[in-house]
BALOBA-1460 file (C-alpha; in Angstrom, 3 decimals):
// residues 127
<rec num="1" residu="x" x="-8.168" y="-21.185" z="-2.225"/>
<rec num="2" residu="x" x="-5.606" y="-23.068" z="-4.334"/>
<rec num="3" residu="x" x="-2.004" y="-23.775" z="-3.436"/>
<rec num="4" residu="x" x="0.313" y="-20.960" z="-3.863"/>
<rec num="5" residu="x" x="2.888" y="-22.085" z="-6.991"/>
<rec num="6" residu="x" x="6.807" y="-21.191" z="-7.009"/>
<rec num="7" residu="x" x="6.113" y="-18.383" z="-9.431"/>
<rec num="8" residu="x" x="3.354" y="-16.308" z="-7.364"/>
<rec num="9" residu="x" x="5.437" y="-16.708" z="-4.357"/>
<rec num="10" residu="x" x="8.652" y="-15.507" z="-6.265"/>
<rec num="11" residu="x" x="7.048" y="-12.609" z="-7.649"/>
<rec num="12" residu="x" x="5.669" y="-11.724" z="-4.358"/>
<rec num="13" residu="x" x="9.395" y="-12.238" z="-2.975"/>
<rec num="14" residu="x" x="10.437" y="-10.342" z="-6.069"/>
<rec num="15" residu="x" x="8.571" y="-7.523" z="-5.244"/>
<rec num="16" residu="x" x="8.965" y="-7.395" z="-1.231"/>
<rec num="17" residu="x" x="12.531" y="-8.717" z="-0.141"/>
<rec num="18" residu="x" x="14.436" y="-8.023" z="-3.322"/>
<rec num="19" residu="x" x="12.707" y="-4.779" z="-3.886"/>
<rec num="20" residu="x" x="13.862" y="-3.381" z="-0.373"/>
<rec num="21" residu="x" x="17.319" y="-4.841" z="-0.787"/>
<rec num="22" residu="x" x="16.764" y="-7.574" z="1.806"/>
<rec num="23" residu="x" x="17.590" y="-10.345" z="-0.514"/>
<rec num="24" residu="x" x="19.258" y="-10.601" z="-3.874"/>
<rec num="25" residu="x" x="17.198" y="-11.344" z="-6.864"/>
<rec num="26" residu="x" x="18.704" y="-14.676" z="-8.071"/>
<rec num="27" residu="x" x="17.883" y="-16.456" z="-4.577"/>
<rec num="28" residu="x" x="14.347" y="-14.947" z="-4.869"/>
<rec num="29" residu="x" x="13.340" y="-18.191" z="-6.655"/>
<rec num="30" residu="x" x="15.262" y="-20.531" z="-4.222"/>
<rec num="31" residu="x" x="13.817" y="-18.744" z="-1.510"/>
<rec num="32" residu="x" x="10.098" y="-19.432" z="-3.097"/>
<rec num="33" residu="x" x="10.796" y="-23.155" z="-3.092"/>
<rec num="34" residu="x" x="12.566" y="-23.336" z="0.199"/>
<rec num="35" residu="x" x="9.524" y="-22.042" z="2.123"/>
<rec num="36" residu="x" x="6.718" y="-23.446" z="-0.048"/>
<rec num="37" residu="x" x="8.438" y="-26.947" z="0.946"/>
<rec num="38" residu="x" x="8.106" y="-26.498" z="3.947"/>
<rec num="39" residu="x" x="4.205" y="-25.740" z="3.770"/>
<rec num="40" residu="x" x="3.537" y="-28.383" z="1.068"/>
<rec num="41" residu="x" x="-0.203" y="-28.108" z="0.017"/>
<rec num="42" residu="x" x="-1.577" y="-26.606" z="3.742"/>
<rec num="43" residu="x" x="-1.031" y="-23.159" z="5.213"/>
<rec num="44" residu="x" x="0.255" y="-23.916" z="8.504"/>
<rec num="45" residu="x" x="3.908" y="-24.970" z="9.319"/>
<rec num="46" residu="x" x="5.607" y="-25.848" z="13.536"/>
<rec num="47" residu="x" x="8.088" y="-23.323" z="13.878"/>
<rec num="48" residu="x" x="10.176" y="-26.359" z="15.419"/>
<rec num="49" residu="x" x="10.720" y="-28.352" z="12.609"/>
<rec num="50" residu="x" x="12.692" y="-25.192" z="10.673"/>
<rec num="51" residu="x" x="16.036" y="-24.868" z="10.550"/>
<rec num="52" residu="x" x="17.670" y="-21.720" z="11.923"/>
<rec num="53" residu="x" x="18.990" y="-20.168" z="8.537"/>
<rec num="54" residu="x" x="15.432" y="-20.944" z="7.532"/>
<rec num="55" residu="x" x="13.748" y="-19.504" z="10.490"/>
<rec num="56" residu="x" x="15.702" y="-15.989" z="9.436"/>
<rec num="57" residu="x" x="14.110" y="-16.029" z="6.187"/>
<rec num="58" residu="x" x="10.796" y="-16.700" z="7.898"/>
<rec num="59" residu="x" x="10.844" y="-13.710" z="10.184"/>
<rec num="60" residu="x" x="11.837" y="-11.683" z="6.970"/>
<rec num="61" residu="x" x="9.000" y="-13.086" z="5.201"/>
<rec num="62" residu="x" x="7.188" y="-11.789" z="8.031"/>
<rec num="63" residu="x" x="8.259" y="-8.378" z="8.230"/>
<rec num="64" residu="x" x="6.873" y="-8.233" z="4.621"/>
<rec num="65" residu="x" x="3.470" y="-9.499" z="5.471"/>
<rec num="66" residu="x" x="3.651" y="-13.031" z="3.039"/>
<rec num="67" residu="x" x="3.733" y="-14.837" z="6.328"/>
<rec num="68" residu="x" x="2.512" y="-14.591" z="9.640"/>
<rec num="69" residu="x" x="2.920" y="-16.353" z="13.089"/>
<rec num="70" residu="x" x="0.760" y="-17.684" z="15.588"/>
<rec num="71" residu="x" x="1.695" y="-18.817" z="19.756"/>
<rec num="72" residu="x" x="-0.683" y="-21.128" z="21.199"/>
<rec num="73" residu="x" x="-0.203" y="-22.228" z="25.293"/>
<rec num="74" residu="x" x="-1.399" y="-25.538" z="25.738"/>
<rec num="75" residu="x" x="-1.016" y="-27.630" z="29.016"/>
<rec num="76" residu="x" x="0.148" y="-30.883" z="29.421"/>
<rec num="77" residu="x" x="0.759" y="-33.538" z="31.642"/>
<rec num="78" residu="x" x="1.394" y="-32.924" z="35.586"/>
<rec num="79" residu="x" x="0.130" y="-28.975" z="34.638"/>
<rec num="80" residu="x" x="3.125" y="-27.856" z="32.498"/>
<rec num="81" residu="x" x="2.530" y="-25.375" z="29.960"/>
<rec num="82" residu="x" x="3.691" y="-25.592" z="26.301"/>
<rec num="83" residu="x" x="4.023" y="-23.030" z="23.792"/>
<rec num="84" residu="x" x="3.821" y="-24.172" z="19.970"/>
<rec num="85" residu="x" x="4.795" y="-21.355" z="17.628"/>
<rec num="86" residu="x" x="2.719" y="-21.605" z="14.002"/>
<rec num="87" residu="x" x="3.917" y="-20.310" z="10.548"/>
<rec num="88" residu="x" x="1.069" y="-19.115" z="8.456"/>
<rec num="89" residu="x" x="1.030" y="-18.585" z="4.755"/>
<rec num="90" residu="x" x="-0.637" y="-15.078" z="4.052"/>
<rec num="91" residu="x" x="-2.080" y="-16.285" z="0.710"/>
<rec num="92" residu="x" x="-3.977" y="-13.446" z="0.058"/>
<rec num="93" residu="x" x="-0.730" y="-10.582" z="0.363"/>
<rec num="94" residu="x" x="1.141" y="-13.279" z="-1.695"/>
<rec num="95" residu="x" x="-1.213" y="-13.074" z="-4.817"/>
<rec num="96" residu="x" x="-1.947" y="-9.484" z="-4.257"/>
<rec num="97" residu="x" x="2.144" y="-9.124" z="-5.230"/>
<rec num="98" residu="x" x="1.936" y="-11.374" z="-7.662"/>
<rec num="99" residu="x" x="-0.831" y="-9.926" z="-9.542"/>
<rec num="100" residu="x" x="0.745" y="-5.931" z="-9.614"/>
<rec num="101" residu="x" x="1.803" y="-4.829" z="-13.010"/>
<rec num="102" residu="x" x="5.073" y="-5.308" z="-13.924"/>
<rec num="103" residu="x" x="5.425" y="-1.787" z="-14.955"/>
<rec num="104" residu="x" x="3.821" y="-0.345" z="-12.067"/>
<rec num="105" residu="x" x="5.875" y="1.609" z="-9.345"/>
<rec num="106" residu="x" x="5.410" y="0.566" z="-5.870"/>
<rec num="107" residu="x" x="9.004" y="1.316" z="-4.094"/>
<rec num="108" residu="x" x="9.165" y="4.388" z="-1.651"/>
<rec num="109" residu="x" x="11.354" y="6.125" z="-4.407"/>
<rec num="110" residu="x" x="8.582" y="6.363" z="-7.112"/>
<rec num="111" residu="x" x="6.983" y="9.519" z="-5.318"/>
<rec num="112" residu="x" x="10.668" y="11.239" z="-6.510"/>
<rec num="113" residu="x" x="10.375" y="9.470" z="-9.674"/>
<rec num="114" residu="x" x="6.796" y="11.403" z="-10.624"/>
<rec num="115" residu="x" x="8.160" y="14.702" z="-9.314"/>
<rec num="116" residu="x" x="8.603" y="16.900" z="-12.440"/>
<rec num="117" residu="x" x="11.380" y="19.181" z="-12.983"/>
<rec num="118" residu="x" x="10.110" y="22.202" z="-11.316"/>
<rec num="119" residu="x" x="9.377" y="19.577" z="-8.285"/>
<rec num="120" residu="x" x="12.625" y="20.364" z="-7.912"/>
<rec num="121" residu="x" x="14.049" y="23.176" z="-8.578"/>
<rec num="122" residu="x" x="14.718" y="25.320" z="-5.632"/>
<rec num="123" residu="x" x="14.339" y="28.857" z="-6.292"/>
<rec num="124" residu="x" x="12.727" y="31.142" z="-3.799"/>
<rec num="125" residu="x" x="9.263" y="31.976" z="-4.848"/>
<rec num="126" residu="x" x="9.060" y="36.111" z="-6.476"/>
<rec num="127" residu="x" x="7.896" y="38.554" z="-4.331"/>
């Protein structure tokens, strides 16, 4: 599978973070390019080489399903055991995202939106 660009991941930001209010929509772009440097052209980042403020965004990414984490436990020398955490790219929830319809309406308040007007209304049924 090809690289994800800047534009697939900042829809898919578009449409996760910024449509549940967990980011603002001008630093969904930023955002996009901050992460995707950190994964460069593989799928795989070490949780230790991000910076903190990063790491946040990370867990948020998370939370959204456009990334996922891994913990492996590895021994080393004299019997020690080491933990390396791993940041995966979740491609495939990324371009599904990216590739909704603009116009379409995923948030949890389009099932109000489609109610009609007598959705609404509250009158007590006749007897």
């Amino acid at each position: 599978m090809p690289p994800v660009t800047v534009e697939e991941f900042t829809k898919a930001i578009r449409r996760t973070l910024v449509a549940h209010g967990k980011l603002p929509n001008e630093l969904a772009e930023d955002v996009a390019i901050q992460v995707l440097n950190y994964f460069g052209s593989e799928n795989v980042v070490l949780d230790n080489i991000l910076a903190s403020e990063d790491r946040d965004i990370f867990y948020k990414l998370e939370e959204e399903g456009l990334l996922s984490s891994e913990v492996e436990n590895t021994t080393v020398d004299k019997g020690k055991n080491w933990r390396i955490h791993y940041w995966l790219l979740n491609k495939g929830a990324v371009l599904q995202q990216e590739s909704l319809n603009d116009g379409e309406d995923t948030g949890p308040e389009s099932l109000y939106r489609k109610l009609s007007q007598e959705g609404w209304a509250r009158t007590r049924p006749s007897k």
